[in-house]
DOVEX-751889 format. One record per residue (C-alpha): x, y, z. Coordinates in steps of 0.5 Angstrom, whole numbers, plus 500, padded with zeros to 3 digits. Layout:
% DOVEX-751889
XYZ ...
% end
This chain:
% DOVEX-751889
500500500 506504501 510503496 503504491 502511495 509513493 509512487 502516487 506522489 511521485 506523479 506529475 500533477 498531469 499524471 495524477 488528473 488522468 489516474 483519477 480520470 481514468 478510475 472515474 470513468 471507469 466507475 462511471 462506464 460500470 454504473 452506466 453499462 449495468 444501468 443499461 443492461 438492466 434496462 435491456 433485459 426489462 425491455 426484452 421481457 416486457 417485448 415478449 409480455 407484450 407479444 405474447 398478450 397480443 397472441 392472448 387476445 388474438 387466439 385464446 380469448 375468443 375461444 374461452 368467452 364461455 367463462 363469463 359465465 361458468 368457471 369450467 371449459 368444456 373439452 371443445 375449449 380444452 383441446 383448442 388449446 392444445 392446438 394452439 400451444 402446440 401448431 402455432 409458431 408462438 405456442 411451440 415457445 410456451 413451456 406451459 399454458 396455465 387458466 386461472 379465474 378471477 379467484 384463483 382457481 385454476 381452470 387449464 394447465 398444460 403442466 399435467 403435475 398441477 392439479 386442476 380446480 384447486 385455487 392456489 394463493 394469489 400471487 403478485 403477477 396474478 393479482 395484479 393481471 386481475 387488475 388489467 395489467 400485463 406482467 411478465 418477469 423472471 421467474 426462479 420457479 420455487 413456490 408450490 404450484 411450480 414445484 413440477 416445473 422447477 425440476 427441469 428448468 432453473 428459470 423460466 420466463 413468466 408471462 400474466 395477461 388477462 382474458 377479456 371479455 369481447 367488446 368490454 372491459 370486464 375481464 373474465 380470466 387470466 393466462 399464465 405463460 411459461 417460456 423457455 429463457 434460451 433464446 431470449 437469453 441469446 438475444 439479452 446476452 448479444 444486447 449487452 455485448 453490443 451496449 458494452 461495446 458502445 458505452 466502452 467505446 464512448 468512454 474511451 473516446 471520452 478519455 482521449 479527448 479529456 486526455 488531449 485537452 488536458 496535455 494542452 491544458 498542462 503544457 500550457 500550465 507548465 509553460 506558465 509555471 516556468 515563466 511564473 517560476 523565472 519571474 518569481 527568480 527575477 524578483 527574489 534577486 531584484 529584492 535581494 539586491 535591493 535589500 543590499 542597496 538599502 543596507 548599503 544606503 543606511 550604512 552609507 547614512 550611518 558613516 555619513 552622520 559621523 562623518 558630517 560630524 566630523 566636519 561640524 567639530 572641525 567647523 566649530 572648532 576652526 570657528 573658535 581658533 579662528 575669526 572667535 579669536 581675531 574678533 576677541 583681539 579686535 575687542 581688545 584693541 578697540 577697547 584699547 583705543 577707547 581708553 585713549 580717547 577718554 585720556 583727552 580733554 573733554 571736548 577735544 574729541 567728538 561725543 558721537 565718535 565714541 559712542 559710535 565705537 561703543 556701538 561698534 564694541 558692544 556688536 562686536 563682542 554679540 559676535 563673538 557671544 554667537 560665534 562661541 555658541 554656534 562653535 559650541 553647538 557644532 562641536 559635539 562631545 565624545 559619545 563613544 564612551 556614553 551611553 544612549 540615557 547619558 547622551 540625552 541626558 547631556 544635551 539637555 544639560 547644555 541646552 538648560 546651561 545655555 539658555 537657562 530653561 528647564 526640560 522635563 525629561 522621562 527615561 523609561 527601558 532605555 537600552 545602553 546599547 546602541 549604535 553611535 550612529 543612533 546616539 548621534 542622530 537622538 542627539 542631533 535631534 532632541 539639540 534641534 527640537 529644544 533650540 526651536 522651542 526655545 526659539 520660538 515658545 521660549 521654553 514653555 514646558 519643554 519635555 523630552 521623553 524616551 522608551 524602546 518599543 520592541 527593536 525601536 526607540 520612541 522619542 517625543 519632544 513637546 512644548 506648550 508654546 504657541 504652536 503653528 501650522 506644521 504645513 507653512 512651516 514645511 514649505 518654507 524650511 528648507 534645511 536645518 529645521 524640520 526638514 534636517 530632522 527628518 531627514 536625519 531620522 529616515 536615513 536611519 530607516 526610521 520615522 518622524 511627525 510633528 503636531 502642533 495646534 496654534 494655542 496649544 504646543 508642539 509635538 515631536 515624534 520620532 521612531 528609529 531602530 536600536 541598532 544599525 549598521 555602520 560602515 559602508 560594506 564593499 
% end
């Protein structure tokens, strides 16, 4: 059993339909073949109940009309019987001729066993040949009254036909034929040859031309089945190699936030060294000559003239408050050896000392271990967000809270200042404000939205994974 279900499964799926096809039909030709020789052997033998009622009403009934009215027959009728069993063509074929009354008496029989003028139990066929019906059927010869004939035929043929009376519809009698089943057998068993032989026939024309449509139907699956396969090796390679590009193009934003860092510490700190320092000497000097014009007599020197290097010194000296604070900014501190909590924690202590606000800030299953690209862009991001809202709420409940969320990190940033319309400002920013945080957040394969509602406040959400990788993969 197994081996035969292994070999099932070894089939193409083609192989299987028409194994399956195969039995079907077959079950079918045998219902439809049995089916069918049923009905032949019914058609044959109500073809012959019906012959043989034609020869009841042509030759027997006219000679027994006297039993209308008496339920005996006179030797006259008895011996027109035999004659009529015995030199017609269709009587030579009765095995035995048997009269019955309406009662169930039996009036004639041929079968000389059988005793005359007993009324014997009425059986089916006569009961319902009383009725009017012509019944004739197979029959196997085991009740009583055809205990003599059982003895030299196995079956034979059994024919009921009722007697009328001429002219009426009153039945008087009813025959009962015995036929011999040799020749009918003949003809019943060349029938069911021939029927065998059609329904075979067509179930084998059936099966080729199921068979022809279903190698197209499959060639032309197969085919598809190869195409589909081919697109579907296109796609998984397209995919792969996308999947790659996008590692890349994270790892590539990743090294590029470290880099761009780089550039913005050298930035600041060339700031600082350089035009921070030469404004500080300018201050100097400028204080310098101030402190000699004041040496002079009062009134030997124009009042407005040094008053207008006063100005000059106090610009001066908001310059160099800028500068060291855009050269403070841009300078990011050593996050290596920080971690993510730390790193929150820092700017927001630089931002407080900067600007003197306060920011409320909730840390809830923050992970240590992150990505330094990660901490970067968290930084860069809560740096910005704080420095807008002081800007432009002044700090009105500045709120900065971080949890993790399966393999992400949820940043939220809120103030309760006077708000906005998140789409003007979209519109006109076009680098270091909304857009630069953004941006900063998706090239990490992350995700960033702002609310805000004139009134009411500001709300930053930004979501980016944990971990990332860094460096760009060759």
């Amino acid at each position: 059993m197994m081996g035969l279900l292994t070999r099932y499964k070894a089939l193409t799926l083609i192989q299987r339909f028409m194994l399956a096809g195969l039995f079907i039909l077959l079950a079918g030709m045998i219902g439809i073949g049995a089916w069918v020789e049923r009905q032949i052997v019914s058609g044959v033998v109500h073809r012959t109940g019906a012959t043989t009622a034609l020869y009841v009403d042509s030759f027997i009934a006219p000679n027994l009309q006297s039993l209308d009215s008496s339920e005996e027959l006179s030797p006259d009728q008895v011996a027109a019987l035999q004659r009529l069993v015995q030199d017609n063509p269709i009587g030579r074929q009765i095995v035995a001729l048997r009269i019955w009354s309406t009662r169930g008496k039996l009036l004639y029989t041929s079968d000389t066993t059988s005793i005359l003028g007993k009324t014997y139990p009425m059986s089916e066929g006569l009961l319902r040949a009383r009725l009017g019906d012509v019944i004739s059927e197979i029959s196997p010869l085991n009740d009583e009254e055809n205990a003599s004939l059982g003895v030299q035929y196995p079956q034979l043929l059994e024919i009921y036909s009722p007697l009328w009376r001429t002219g009426t519809n009153e039945i008087i009698a009813v025959a009962e034929f015995y036929q011999s089943t040799e020749d009918l057998d003949q003809e019943i068993r060349v029938l069911k040859q021939r029927s065998w032989f059609v329904v075979g026939l067509a179930i084998l024309t059936m099966y080729f031309l199921l068979a022809g449509f279903v190698r197209r139907a499959g060639d032309t699956i197969t085919n598809q089945q190869i195409e589909l396969a081919d697109k579907i090796t296109q796609l998984t390679d397209l995919l792969a190699k996308n999947k790659k590009l996008q590692t890349r193009i994270r790892q590539a934003s990743a090294s590029l936030a470290q880099l761009n860092e780089g550039y913005l510490r050298r930035i600041g700190s060339e700031l600082h060294d350089g035009p921070a320092q030469d404004l500080g000497l300018s201050l100097l000097q400028l204080d310098t000559v101030k402190g000699q014009l004041e040496k002079y007599p009062q009134g030997a020197i124009d009042q407005k003239l040094i008053e207008q290097i006063s100005g000059v010194e106090s610009h001066l000296q908001n310059a160099l408050k800028e500068m060291r604070a855009i050269a403070s900014g841009l300078s990011l501190p050593q996050l290596v050896e920080l971690n993510l909590a730390e790193t929150v924690q820092r700017v927001i202590h630089i931002h407080e000392r900067r600007t003197g606000s306060s920011v409320t800030l909730d840390l809830i299953a923050v992970p240590d271990d992150v990505s330094l690209a990660v901490k970067i862009t968290i930084y860069r991001l809560v740096q910005e967000a704080l420095n807008n809202a002081f800007r432009h709420a002044g700090g009105s409940g500045q709120r900065v809270s971080l949890t993790s969320e399966n393999d992400q990190l949820v940043v939220v940033i809120s103030d309760t200042g006077p708000g906005f319309d998140p789409h003007q400002v979209r519109a006109k920013d076009g680098h270091l404000g909304l857009s630069g945080m953004r941006e900063r957040i998706e090239s990490l394969a992350g995700s960033f939205s702002i609310e805000s509602t004139l009134g009411i406040g500001t709300l930053i959400t930004a979501r980016l994974p944990i971990q990332v990788e860094e460096g760009v993969s060759q």
